[in-house]
C-alpha atoms as one frame of an Amber mdcrd trajectory, in Angstrom:
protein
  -2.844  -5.642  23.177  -1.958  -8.774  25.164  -4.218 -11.314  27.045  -3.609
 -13.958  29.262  -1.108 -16.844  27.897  -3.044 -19.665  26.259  -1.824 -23.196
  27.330  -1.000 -24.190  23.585  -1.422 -21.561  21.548   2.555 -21.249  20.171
   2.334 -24.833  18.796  -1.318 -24.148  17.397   0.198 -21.491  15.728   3.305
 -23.415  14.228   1.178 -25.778  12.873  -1.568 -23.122  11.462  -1.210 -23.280
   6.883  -2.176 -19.413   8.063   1.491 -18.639   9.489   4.683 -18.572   7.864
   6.788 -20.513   9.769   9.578 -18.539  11.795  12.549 -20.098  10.491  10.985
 -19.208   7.309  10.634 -15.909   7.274  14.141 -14.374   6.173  13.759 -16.969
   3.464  10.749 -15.290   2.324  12.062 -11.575   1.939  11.862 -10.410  -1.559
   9.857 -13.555  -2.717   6.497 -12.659  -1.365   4.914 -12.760  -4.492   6.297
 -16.531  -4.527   4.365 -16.686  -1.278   1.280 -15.806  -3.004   1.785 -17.367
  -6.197   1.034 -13.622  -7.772   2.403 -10.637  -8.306  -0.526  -8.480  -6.925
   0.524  -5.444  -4.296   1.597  -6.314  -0.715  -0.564  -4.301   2.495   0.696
  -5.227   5.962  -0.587  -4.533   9.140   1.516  -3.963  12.048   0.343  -5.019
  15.400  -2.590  -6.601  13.779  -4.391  -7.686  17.419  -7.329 -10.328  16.757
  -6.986  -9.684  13.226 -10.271  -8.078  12.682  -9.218  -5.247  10.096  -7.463
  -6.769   8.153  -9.902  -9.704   7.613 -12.178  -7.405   6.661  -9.823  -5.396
   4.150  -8.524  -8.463   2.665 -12.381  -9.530   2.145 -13.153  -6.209   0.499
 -10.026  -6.421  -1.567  -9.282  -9.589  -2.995  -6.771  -8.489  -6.000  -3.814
  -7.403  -2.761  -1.959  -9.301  -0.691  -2.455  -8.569   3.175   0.064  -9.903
   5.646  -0.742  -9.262   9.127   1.994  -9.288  11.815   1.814  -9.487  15.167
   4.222 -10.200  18.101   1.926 -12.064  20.784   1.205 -15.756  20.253  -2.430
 -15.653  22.475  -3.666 -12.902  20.055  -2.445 -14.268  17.239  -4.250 -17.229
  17.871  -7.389 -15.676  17.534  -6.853 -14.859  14.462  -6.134 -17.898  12.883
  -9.078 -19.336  14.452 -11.168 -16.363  12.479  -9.221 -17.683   9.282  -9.819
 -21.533   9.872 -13.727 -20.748   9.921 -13.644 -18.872   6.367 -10.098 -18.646
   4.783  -8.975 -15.700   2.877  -6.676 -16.954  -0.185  -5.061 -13.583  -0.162
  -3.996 -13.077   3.462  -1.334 -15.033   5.742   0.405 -14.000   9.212   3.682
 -13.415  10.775   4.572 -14.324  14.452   7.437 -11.815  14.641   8.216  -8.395
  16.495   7.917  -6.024  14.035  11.616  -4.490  15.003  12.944  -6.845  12.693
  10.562  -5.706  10.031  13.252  -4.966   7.103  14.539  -8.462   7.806  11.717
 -10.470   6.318  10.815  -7.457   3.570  12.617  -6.731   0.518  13.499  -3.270
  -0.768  10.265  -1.595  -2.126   8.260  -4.984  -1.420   5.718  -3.406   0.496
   2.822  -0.793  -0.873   1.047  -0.044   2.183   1.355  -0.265   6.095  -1.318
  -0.201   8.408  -0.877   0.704  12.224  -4.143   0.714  13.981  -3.931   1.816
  17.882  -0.730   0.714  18.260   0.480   0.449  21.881   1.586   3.948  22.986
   4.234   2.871  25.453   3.908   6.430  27.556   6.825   6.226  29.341   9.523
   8.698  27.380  12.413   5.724  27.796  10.481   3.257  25.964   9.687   6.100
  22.940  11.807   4.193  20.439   9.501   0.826  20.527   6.579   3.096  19.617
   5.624   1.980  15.887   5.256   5.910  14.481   8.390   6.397  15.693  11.140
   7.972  13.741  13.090   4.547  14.189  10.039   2.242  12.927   9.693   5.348
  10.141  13.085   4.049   8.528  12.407   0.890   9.211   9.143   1.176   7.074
  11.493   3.696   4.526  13.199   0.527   3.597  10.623  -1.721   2.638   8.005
   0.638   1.129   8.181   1.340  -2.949   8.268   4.312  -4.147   5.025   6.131
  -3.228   3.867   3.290  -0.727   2.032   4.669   1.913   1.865   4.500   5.833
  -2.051   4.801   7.603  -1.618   5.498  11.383  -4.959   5.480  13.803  -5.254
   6.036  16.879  -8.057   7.346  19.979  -4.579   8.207  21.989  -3.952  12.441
  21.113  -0.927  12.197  23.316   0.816   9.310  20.741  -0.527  10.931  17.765
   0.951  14.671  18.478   3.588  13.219  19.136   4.169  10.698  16.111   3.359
  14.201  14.119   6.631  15.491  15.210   8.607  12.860  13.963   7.994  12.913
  10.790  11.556  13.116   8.927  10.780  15.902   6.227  13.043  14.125   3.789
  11.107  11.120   3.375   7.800  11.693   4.327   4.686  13.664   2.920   1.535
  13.791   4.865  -1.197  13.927   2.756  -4.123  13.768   5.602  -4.237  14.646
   9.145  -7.394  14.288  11.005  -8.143  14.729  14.915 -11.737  13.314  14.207
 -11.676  11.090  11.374 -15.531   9.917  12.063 -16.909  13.535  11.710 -15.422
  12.967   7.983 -18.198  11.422   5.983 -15.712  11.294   2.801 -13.252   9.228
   4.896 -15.455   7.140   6.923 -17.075   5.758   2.896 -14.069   3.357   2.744
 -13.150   2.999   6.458 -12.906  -0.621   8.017 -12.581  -0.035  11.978 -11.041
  -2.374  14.313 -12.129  -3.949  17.681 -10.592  -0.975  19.566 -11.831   1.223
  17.216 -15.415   0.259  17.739 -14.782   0.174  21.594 -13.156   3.568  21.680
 -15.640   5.391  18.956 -18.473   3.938  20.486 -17.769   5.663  23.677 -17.035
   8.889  21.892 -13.955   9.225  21.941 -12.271  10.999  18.379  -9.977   8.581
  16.409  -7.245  10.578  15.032  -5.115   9.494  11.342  -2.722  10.268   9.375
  -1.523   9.111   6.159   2.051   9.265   5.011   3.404   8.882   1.495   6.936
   7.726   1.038   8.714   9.890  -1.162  12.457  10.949  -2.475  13.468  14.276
  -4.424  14.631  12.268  -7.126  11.864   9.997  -8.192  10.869  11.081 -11.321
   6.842  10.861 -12.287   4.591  10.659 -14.920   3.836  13.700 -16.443   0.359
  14.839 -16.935  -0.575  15.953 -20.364  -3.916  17.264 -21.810  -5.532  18.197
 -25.261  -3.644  21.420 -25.222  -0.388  19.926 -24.913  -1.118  16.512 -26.639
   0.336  16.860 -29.689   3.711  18.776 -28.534   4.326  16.110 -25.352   3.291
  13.234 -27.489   2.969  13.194 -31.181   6.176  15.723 -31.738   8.090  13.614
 -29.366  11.560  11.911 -30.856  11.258   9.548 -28.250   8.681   6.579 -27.846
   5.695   7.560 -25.257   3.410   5.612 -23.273  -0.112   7.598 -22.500  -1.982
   6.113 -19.698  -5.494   7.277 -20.531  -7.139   7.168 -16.747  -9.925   9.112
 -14.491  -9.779   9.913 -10.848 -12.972   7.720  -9.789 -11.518   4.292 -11.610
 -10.553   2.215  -8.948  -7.807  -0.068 -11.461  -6.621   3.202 -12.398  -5.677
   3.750  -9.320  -3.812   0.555  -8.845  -1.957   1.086 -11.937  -0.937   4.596
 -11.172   2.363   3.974  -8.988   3.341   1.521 -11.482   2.907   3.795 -14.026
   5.536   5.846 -11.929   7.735   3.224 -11.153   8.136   2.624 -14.687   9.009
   6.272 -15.427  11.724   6.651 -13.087  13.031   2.830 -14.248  12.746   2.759
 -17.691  13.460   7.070 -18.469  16.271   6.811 -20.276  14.012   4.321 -22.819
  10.844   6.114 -22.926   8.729   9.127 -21.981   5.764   8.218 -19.835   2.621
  10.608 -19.603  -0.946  10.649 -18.228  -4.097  11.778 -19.454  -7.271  12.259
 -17.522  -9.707  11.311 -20.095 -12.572  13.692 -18.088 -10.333  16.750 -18.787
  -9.184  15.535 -22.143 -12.471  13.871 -23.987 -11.765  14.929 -27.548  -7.961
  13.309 -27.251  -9.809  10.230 -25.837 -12.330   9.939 -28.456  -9.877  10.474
 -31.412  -7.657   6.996 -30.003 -11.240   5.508 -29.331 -10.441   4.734 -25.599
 -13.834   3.537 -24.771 -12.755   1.816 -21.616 -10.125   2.469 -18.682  -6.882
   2.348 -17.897  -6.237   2.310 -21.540  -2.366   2.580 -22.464  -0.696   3.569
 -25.436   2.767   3.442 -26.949   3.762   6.287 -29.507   6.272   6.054 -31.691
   7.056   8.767 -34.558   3.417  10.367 -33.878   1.577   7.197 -34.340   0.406
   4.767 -31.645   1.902   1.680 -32.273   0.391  -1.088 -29.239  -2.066  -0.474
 -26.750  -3.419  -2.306 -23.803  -6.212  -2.359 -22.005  -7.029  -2.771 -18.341
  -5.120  -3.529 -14.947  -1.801  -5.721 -14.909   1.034  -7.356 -13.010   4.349
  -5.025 -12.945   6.463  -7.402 -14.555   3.334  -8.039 -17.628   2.992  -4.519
 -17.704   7.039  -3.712 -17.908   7.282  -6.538 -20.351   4.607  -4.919 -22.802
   6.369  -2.002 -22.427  10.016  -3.219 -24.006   8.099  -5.271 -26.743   7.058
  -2.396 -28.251   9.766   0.027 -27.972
């Protein structure tokens, strides 16, 4: 999107607390959590507009980090404006063209991207500056951890069919496609529209989405494990385990679980890491008492030897992890 220059607007933004300064930025790659003073998951949004969406998300969410970049200093502007009325402690912007992307991001800093109606740039020369684009794709590959996601929405079918073909096989997994994602009660529970969104739906027009999951052959996940198999995977193990007792409707659960996995594939050659829906597996859940959840568990030798309960920084969570094994 792009409006009219704004007499201004490029110093406003310089001296906005709400943007990172430029010279900054490359400083800030793999310190974001610095940034935030937290070590709490990092969403961006790429070609963020007025800002709108991810406002809202970083309202609705206040335990991740939301970044929201955008290349165009007039539309930029309106966001900080939005953000000096009511400030959100958990969300800053970046004045930057998001080519440079895995300059400013770290290896695996990133959990989520957002690209909302990104510009389609229809003519076939200018294919590579589209941001689904099998270029942006491994620029995103770089920067995304392991299991980070991409969300892509858009009214325009031409972009989106297209964006659907370039999907490298190797590294991506699309776990939704939809040509008419407000026809979708399910997905429209959680669904935070933007400006365009509103204009576009509101006119009837179908908003098409995917979402991507980044993924390698040799990442190595948790293994799931029920009452059945309990005692053999766990209790008969020679190794030490960690059981993360979890359900598929808690939400901290869910923010846990791909650092559950990242922990499997980095510490495997220390421990054995397992899940356990406690829904499916009630009488293993009531014999460790887990009352509450995400519970976790070490076992050692058949017994369980430290648990912890509730949601956690990576680095707390990791650092549990060695004290007890």
């Amino acid at each position: 999107m792009r409006l009219k220059n704004v007499p201004g607007c490029r110093e406003r933004i310089a001296e906005s607390e709400f943007v990172v300064p430029e010279d900054k930025l490359k400083e800030c790659k793999g310190h974001w959590s610095e940034v935030f003073g937290n070590d709490n998951d990092i969403h961006i949004e790429i070609g963020m507009g007025k800002g709108q969406f991810i406002y809202e998300m970083a309202a609705r969410n206040p335990g991740i980090n939301y970044i929201g970049v955008e290349k165009y200093s007039a539309v930029l502007l309106r966001a900080v404006q939005k953000m000096e009325e009511e400030p959100r402690d958990n969300l800053i912007f970046i004045r930057m063209d998001a080519e440079a992307i895995a300059e400013v991001f770290d290896e695996g800093e990133v959990g989520r991207i957002y690209l909302n109606f990104s510009d389609p740039w229809p003519k076939d020369r200018h294919a590579k500056r589209r941001l689904p684009s099998r270029e942006y794709l491994a620029r995103y590959d770089k920067i995304l951890k392991q299991g980070g996601r991409i969300e892509f929405k858009t009214d325009n079918r031409v972009l989106f069919d297209w964006a659907l073909e370039e999907l490298p096989e190797s590294a991506w997994k699309a776990d939704l496609v939809t040509f008419d994602l407000h026809s979708q009660e399910e997905l429209m529970a959680d669904n935070v529209m933007t400006e365009y969104e509103e204009k576009f739906s509101g006119l009837g027009k179908p908003i098409c989405k995917y979402i991507l999951t980044r993924k390698r052959k040799e990442l190595i996940m948790a293994q799931l494990v029920n009452t059945n198999d309990f005692e053999k995977e766990v209790l008969e193990c020679t190794t030490p385990v960690l059981v993360d007792f979890y359900a598929d409707w808690c939400g901290p659960c869910k923010m846990m679980s791909p650092v559950v996995d990242q922990l499997a594939e980095k510490l495997a050659d220390q421990i054995k890491v397992v899940k356990c829906n406690v829904d499916d597996s009630g009488a293993v859940a009531e014999k460790y008492n887990v009352m509450s959840i995400p519970n976790f568990f070490i076992f050692k030798d058949g017994k369980a030897v430290s648990s912890k309960l509730g949601a956690s920084s990576p680095a707390d969570f990791e650092q549990w992890i060695k004290e007890n094994i």
